[in-house]
C-alpha positions as CSV (number, residue, x, y, z in Angstrom):
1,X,-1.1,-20.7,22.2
2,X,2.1,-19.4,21.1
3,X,5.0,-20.4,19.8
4,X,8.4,-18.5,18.6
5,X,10.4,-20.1,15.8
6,X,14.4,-18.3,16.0
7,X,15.7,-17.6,12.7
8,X,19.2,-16.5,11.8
9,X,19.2,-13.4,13.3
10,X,15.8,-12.7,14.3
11,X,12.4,-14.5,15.2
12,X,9.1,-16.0,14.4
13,X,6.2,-15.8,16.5
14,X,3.2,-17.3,16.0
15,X,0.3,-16.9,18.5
16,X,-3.3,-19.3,17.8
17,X,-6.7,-19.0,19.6
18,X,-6.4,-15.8,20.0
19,X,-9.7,-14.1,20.8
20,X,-11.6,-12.7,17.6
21,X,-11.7,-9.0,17.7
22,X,-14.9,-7.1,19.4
23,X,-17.8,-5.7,17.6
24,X,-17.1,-1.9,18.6
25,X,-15.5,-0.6,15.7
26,X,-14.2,3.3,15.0
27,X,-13.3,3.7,11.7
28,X,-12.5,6.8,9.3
29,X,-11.4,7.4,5.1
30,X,-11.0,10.3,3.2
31,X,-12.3,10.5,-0.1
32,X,-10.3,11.3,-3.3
33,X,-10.6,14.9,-2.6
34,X,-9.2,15.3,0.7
35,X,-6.1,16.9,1.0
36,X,-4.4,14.0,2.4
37,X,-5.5,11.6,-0.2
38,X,-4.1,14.1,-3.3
39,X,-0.9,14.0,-1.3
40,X,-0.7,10.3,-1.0
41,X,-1.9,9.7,-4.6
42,X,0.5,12.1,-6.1
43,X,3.5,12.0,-4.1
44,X,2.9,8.0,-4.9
45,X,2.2,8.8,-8.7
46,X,5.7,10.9,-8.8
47,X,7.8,7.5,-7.5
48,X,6.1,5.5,-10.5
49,X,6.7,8.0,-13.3
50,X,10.2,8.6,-11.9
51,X,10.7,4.3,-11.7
52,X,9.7,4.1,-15.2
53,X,12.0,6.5,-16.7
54,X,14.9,4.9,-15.0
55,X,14.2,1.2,-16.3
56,X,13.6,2.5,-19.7
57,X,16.8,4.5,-19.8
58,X,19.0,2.2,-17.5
59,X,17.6,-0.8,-17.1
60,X,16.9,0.0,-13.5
61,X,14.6,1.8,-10.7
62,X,17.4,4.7,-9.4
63,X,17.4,5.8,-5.7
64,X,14.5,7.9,-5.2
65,X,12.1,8.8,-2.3
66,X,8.9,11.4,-2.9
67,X,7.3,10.9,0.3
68,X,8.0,14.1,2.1
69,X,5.6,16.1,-0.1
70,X,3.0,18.5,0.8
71,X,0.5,20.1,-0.8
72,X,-0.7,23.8,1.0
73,X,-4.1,25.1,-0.1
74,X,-4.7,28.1,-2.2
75,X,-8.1,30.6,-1.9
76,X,-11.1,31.0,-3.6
77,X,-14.3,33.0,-3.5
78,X,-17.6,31.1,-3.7
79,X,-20.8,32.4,-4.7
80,X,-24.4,30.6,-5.4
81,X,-24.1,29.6,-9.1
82,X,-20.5,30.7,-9.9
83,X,-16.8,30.7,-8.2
84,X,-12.8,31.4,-8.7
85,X,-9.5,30.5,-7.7
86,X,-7.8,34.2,-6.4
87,X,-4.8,32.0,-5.0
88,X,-2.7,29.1,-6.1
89,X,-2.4,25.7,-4.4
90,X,1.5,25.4,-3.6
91,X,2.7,21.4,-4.3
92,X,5.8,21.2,-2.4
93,X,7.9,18.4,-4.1
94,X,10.0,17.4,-1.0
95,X,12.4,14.4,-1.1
96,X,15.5,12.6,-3.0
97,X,15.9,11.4,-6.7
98,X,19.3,10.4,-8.2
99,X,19.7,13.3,-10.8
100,X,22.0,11.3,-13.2
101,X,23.4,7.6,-14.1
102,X,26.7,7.1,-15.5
103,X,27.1,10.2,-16.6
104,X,23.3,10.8,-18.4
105,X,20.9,13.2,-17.1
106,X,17.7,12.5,-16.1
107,X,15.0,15.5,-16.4
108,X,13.8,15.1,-12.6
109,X,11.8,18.4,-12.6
110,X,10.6,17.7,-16.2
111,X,9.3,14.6,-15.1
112,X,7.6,15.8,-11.7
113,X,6.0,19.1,-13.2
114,X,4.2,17.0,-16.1
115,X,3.2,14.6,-13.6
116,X,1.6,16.8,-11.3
117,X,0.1,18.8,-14.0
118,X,-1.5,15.8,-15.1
119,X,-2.6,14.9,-12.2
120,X,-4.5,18.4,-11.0
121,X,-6.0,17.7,-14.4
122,X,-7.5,14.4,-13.8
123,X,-8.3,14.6,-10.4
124,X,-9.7,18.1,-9.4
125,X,-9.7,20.1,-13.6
126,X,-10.7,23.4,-12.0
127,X,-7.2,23.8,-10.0
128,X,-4.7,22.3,-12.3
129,X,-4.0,26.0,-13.6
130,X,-3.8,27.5,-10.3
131,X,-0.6,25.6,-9.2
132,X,2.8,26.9,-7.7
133,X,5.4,24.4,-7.6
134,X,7.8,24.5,-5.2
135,X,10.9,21.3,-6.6
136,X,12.6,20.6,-3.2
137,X,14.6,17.6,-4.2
138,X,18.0,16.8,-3.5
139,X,20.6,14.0,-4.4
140,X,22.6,13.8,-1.3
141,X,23.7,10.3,0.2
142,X,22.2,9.3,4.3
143,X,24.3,9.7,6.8
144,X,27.0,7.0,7.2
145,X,29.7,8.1,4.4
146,X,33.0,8.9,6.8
147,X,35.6,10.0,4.5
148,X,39.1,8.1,5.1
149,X,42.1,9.2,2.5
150,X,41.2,9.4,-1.4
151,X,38.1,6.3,-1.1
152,X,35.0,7.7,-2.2
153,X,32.2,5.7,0.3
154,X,30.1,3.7,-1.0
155,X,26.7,5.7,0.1
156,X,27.8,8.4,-1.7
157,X,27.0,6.6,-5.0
158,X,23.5,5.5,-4.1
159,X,22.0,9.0,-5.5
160,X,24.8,9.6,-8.4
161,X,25.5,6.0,-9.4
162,X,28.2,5.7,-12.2
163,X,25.8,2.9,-13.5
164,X,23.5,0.3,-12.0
165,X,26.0,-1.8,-10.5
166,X,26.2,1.5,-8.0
167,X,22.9,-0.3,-6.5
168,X,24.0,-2.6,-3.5
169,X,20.2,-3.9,-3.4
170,X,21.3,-5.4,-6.9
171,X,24.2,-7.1,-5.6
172,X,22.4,-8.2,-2.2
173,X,19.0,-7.8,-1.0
174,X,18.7,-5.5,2.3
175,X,16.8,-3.7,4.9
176,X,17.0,0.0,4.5
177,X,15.3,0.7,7.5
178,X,14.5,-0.4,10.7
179,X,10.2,-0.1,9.9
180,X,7.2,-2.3,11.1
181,X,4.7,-3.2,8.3
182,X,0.6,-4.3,10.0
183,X,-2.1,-6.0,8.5
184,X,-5.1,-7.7,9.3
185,X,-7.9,-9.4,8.4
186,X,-11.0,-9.5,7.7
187,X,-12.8,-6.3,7.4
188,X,-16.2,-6.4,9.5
189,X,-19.2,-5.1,7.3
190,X,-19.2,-2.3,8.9
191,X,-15.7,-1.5,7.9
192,X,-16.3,-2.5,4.8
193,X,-19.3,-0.2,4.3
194,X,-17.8,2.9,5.1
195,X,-15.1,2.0,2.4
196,X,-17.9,1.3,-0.4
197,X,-19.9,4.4,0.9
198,X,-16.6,6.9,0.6
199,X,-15.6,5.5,-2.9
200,X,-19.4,5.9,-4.3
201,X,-19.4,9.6,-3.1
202,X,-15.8,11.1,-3.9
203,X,-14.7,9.0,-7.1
204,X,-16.9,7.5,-10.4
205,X,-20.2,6.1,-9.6
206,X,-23.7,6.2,-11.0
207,X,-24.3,8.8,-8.0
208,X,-21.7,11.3,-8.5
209,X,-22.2,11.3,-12.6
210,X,-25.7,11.7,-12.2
211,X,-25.1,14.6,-9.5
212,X,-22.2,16.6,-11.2
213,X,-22.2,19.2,-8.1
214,X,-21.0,16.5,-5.8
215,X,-17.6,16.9,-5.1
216,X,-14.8,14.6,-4.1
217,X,-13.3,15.9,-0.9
218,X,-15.4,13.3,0.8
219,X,-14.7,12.3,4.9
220,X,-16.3,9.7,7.0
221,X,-15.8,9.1,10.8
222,X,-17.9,6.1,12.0
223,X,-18.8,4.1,14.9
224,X,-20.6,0.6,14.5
225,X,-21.3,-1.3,18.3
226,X,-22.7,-4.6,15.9
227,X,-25.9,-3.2,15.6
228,X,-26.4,0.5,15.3
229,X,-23.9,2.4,13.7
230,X,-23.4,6.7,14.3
231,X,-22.1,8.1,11.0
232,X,-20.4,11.8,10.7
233,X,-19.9,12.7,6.9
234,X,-18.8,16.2,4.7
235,X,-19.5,15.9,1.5
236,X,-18.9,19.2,-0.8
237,X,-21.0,20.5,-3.6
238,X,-20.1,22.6,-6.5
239,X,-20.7,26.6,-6.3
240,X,-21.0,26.8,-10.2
241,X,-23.6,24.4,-10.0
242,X,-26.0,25.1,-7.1
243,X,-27.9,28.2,-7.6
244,X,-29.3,28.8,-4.0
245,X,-29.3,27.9,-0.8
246,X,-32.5,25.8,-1.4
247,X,-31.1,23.6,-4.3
248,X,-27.8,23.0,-1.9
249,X,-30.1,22.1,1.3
250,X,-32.5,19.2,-1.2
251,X,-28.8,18.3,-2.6
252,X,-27.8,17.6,0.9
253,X,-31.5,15.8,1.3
254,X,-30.7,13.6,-2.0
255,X,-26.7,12.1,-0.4
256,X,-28.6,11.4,2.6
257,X,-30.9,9.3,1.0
258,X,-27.9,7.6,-1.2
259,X,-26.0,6.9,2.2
260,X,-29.8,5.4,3.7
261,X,-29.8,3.0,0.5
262,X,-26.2,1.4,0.6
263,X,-26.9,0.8,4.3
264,X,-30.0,-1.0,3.3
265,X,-28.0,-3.1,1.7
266,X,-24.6,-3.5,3.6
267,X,-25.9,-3.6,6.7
268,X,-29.4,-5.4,6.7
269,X,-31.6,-4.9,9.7
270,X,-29.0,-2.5,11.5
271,X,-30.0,1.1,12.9
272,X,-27.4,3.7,11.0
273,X,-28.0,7.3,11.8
274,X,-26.0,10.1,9.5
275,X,-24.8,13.5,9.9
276,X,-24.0,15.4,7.2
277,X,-21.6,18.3,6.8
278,X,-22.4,19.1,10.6
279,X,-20.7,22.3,11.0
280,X,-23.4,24.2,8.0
281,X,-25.1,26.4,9.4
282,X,-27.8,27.2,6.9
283,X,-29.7,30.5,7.8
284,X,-25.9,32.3,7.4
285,X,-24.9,30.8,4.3
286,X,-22.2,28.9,5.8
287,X,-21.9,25.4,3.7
288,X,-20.0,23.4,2.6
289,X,-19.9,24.5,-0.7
290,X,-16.8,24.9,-2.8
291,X,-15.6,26.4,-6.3
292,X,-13.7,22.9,-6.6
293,X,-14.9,20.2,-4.8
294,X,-11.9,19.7,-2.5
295,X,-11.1,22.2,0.4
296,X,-7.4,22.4,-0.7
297,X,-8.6,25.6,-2.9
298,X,-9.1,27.5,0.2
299,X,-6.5,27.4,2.7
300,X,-6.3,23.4,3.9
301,X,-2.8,21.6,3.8
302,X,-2.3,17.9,2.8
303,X,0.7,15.8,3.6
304,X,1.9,12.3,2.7
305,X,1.3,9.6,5.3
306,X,-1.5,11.6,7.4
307,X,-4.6,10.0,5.8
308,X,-5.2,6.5,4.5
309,X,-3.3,3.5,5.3
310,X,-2.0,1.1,3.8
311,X,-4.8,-1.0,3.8
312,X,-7.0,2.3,2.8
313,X,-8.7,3.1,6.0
314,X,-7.9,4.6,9.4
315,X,-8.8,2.1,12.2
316,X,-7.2,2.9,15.6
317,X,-9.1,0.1,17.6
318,X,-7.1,-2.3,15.1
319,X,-3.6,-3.0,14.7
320,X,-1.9,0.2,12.5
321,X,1.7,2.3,12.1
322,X,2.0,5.7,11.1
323,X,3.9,4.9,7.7
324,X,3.8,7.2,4.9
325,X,4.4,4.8,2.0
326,X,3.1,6.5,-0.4
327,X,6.2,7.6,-2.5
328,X,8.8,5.8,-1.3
329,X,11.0,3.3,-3.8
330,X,9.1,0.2,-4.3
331,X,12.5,-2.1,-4.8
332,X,13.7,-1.9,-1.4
333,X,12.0,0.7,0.6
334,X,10.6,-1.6,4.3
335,X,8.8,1.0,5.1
336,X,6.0,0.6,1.8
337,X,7.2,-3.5,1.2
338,X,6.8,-4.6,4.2
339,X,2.9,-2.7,5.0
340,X,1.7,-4.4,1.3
341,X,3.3,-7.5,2.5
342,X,1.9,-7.8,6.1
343,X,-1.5,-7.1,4.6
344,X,-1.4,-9.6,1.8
345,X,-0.1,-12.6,4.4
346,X,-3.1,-11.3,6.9
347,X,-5.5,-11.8,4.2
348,X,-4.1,-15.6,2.6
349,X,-4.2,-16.5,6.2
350,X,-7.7,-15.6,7.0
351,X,-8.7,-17.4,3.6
352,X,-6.6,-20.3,4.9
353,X,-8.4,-20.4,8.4
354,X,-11.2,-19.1,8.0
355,X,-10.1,-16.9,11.6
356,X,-9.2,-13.9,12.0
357,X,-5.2,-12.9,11.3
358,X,-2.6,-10.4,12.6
359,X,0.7,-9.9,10.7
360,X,3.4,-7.7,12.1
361,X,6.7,-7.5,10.5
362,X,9.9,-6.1,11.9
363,X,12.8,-5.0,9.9
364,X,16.2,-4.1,11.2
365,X,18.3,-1.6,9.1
366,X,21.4,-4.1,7.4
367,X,21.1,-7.5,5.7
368,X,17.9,-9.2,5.9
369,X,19.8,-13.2,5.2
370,X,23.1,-13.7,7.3
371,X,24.4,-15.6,9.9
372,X,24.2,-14.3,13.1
373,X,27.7,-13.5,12.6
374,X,27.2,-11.3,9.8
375,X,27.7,-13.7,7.2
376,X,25.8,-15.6,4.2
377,X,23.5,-17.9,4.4
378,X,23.7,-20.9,2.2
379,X,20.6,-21.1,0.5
380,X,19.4,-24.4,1.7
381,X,19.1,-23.2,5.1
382,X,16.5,-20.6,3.9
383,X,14.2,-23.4,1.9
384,X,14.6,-25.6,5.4
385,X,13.4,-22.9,7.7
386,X,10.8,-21.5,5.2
387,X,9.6,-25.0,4.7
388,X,9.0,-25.5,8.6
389,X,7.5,-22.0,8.9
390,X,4.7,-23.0,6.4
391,X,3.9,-26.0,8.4
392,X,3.9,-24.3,11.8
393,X,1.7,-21.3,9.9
394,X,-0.9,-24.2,9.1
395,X,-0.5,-23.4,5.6
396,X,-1.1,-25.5,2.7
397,X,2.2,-26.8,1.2
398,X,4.0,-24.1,-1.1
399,X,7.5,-23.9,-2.4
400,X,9.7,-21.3,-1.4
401,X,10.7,-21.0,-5.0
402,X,6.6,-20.5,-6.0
403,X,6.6,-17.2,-3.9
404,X,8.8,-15.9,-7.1
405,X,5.8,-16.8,-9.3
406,X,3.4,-15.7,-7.1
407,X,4.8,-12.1,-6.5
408,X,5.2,-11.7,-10.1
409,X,1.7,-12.7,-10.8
410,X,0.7,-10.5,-8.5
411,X,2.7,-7.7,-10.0
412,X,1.3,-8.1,-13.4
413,X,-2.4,-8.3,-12.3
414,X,-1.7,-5.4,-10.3
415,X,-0.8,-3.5,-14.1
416,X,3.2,-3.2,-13.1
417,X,5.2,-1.9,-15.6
418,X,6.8,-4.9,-17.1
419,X,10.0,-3.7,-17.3
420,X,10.1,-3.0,-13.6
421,X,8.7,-6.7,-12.6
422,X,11.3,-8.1,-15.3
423,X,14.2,-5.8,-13.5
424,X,12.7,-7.6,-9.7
425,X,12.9,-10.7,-11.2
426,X,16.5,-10.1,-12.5
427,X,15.4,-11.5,-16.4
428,X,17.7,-10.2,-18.7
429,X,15.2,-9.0,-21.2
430,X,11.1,-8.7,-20.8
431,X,10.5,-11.1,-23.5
432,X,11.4,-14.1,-21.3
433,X,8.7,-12.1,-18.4
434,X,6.4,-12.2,-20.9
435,X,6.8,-16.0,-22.4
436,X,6.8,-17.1,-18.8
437,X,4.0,-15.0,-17.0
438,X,1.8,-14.5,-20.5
439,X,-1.3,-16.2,-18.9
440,X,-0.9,-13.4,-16.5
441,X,-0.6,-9.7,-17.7
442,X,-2.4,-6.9,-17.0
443,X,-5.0,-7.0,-19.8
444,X,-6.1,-10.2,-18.8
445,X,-4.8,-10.9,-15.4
446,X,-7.7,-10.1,-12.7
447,X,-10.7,-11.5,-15.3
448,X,-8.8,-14.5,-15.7
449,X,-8.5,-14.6,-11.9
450,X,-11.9,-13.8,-10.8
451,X,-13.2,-16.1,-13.9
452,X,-10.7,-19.3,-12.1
453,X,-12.1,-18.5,-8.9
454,X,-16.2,-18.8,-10.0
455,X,-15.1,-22.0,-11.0
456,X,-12.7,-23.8,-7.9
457,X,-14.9,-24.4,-4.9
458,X,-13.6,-23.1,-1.7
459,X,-12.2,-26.6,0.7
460,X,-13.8,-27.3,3.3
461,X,-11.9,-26.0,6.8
462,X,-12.1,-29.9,7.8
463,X,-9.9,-30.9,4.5
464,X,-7.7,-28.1,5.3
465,X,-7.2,-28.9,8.6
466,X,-6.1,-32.3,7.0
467,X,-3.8,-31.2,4.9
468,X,-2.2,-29.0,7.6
469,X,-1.6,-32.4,9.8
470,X,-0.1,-34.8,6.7
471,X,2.3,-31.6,5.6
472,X,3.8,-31.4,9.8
473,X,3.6,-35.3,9.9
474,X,5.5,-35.2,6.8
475,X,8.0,-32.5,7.8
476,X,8.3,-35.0,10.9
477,X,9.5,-37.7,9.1
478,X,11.8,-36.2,7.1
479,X,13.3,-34.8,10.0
480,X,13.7,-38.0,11.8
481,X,15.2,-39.6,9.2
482,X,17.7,-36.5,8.4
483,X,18.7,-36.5,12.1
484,X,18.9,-40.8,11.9
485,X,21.4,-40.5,8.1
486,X,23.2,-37.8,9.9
487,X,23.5,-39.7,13.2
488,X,24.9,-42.9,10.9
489,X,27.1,-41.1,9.2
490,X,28.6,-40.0,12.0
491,X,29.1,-43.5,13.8
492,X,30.5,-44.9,10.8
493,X,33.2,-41.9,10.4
494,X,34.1,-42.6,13.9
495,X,34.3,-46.5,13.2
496,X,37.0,-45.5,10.2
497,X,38.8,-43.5,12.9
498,X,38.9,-46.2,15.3
């Protein structure tokens, strides 16, 4: 069944008993080696670094956008026991940052080079001194700024404000873009598998510090039908530490027996058959074996957007966009908002049904709240339409005003800067964030959470159900009543007429 809600200038469709998605699942993630992932990771690290230095220093995150970047692999020579780097990785910063406010400089190629310094040095040690890079960023304003007599358009601020008030999304909150942001849930345990499997092999685990030749550049392509699943997966090893062909075959032997013993246990009963690092060809010494750990030392490219997405895995029998949001400015930017938000409202529904959930949202570049003629809203329109969207979600009753508290919670747990959640929440210093959200940050934020949810029981789908029909019967009333005070008060100004 569906039904379509029009808003002020757009819609609200909502479609129930909808089929539940099939068994037959292709999915795919790159490790925290893969070319594609540094890209993300870094190009994403850049916008935080960059957004902290600009509330410290002005109170405000500065027009900024990192997610053109590109990394293009360097070369190496690999031999059993021992390797090198004999070219460098090139890190091609590509994008905008606002270069100045009110007349201060900020050090935007100071703060990018230490950044990606750092982290070469944290993710994958043995390149960070074999890096070239290339600072492609510019300040100039989008297109839109048509010059007429002495004005000076507004755009042409957004980049090289005079100070913060230079910021229309601090005068009025906006679209940027016209962008689509998916999400869904759940995850099958297939899907959910593959994402355990990809973390244990490329990042920190009892595997990978026990078997320090492993490297990170980890990729999985999978198919799962329900019961059997058909698993293709590289994993790199370590030249300096694998001193034959011998010791890298029985390494190979000892990740095939790691992958056979999570699917043991995240898929019970199933038949899973793996493929490792299918293109070796043993007998010629052709491996996948790397001075590094990543194939971005030797001649791969990696570019923001074209792995991972949102949601961390690549699934194109599910709902999905193409969005690079990695990098891009996490005050207004749809493009990275809206993605985080879809997913986050795709997973609160399926805890609130129990069914599976689809969220799609659709921006359109401009105000997000007007009138259809362009102009405001008055606020009370917005708490009346969110307050019937909850009840035709099925939703159990919420505030529109608690969404404030919950993004902020959110924030915090998530260990955002809390100058930046103070600066979104437009307090005028952090120690009233703190006195109101102190129960909440980062230190103690997600074990307080997981410690509150051992203890609450999860309701049953039969009380929710309930609670769904009193809120609409409710929201019934109260509009029957409404409509029978306004109807009065309109006969009894026509009686005074008469």
């Amino acid at each position: 069944m569906r039904e379509t809600i029009t808003t002020e200038g757009g819609y609200l469709s909502i479609e129930t008993g909808t089929a539940k998605p099939g068994a037959t699942t292709i999915v795919e993630r790159k490790g925290l080696g893969h070319p594609d992932t540094l890209a993300d990771h870094l190009a994403e690290r850049l916008s935080r670094a960059y957004s902290r230095y600009t509330v410290e220093r002005f109170g405000a995150v500065l027009h900024h956008n990192f997610d053109k970047l590109a990394l293009l692999g360097g070369a190496s020579e690999i031999r059993y026991g021992a390797g090198r780097m004999t070219a460098p990785v090139r890190v091609l910063v590509n994008g905008r940052a606002a270069p100045m406010c009110g007349g201060e400089k900020i050090p935007v190629e100071g703060i990018v080079e230490a950044e990606v310094r750092a982290f070469f040095a944290e993710r994958l040690p043995e390149v960070s001194e074999h890096l070239n890079i290339a600072f492609n960023i510019t300040s100039n304003s989008s297109p839109g700024a048509v010059l007429t007599g002495d004005a000076v358009p507004d755009r042409t601020r957004w980049f090289n404000p005079r100070s913060i008030d230079d910021l229309r999304e601090r005068r009025v909150r906006l679209s940027n873009d016209t962008s689509l942001g998916t999400g869904w849930a759940p995850e099958n345990p297939f899907e959910s598998f593959v994402r355990e499997l990809v973390d244990h092999l490329s990042g920190e685990s009892d595997f990978t510090l026990s078997h320090a030749w492993c490297g990170s550049d980890v990729k999985l392509m999978g198919y799962w039908d329900g019961e059997q699943a058909d698993v293709v997966l590289c994993v790199p090893q370590k030249s300096r530490l694998v001193a034959s062909r011998a010791e890298y075959v029985r390494n190979t032997e000892s990740v095939l027996a790691e992958c056979h013993r999570l699917a043991g246990l995240r898929l019970p009963g199933a038949e899973t058959r793996f493929r490792l690092n299918a293109r070796d060809v043993p007998e010629k010494d052709e491996l996948y074996l790397t001075y590094t750990g990543s194939s971005i030392e030797s001649g791969d490219e990696g570019v923001v957007g074209r792995g991972n997405r949102v949601n961390g895995l690549i699934t194109p029998l599910r709902p999905m966009n193409l969005e690079g949001a990695n990098g891009k400015n996490p005050v207004y930017h749809v493009g990275k908002l809206y993605n985080i938000a879809a997913q986050r409202l795709a997973q609160r529904l399926y805890e609130a049904t129990e069914g599976h959930a689809e969220v799609h949202l659709i921006s359109t570049t401009g105000l997000v709240f007007t009138q259809e003629d362009g102009s405001w809203l008055h606020p009370g329109k917005v708490t009346d339409l969110f307050e019937r969207l909850v009840v035709a979600s099925g939703l159990p009753p919420i505030r529109l005003h608690d969404l404030r508290h919950g993004a902020a919670t959110l924030m915090l747990a998530a260990d955002i800067d809390i100058k930046i959640v103070s600066d979104t929440l437009g307090h005028s210093d952090t120690r009233i964030t703190r006195d109101i959200y102190q129960s909440v940050l980062p230190h103690v934020g997600k074990s307080a959470a997981e410690a509150t949810a051992k203890l609450v029981p999860l309701q049953r789908k039969a009380e929710q159900e309930a609670q769904v029909l009193q809120a609409a019967e409710e929201a019934k009333k109260a509009a029957k009543a409404k409509a029978k005070r306004k109807k009065k008060a309109k006969a009894k100004k026509a009686a005074k007429k008469g």
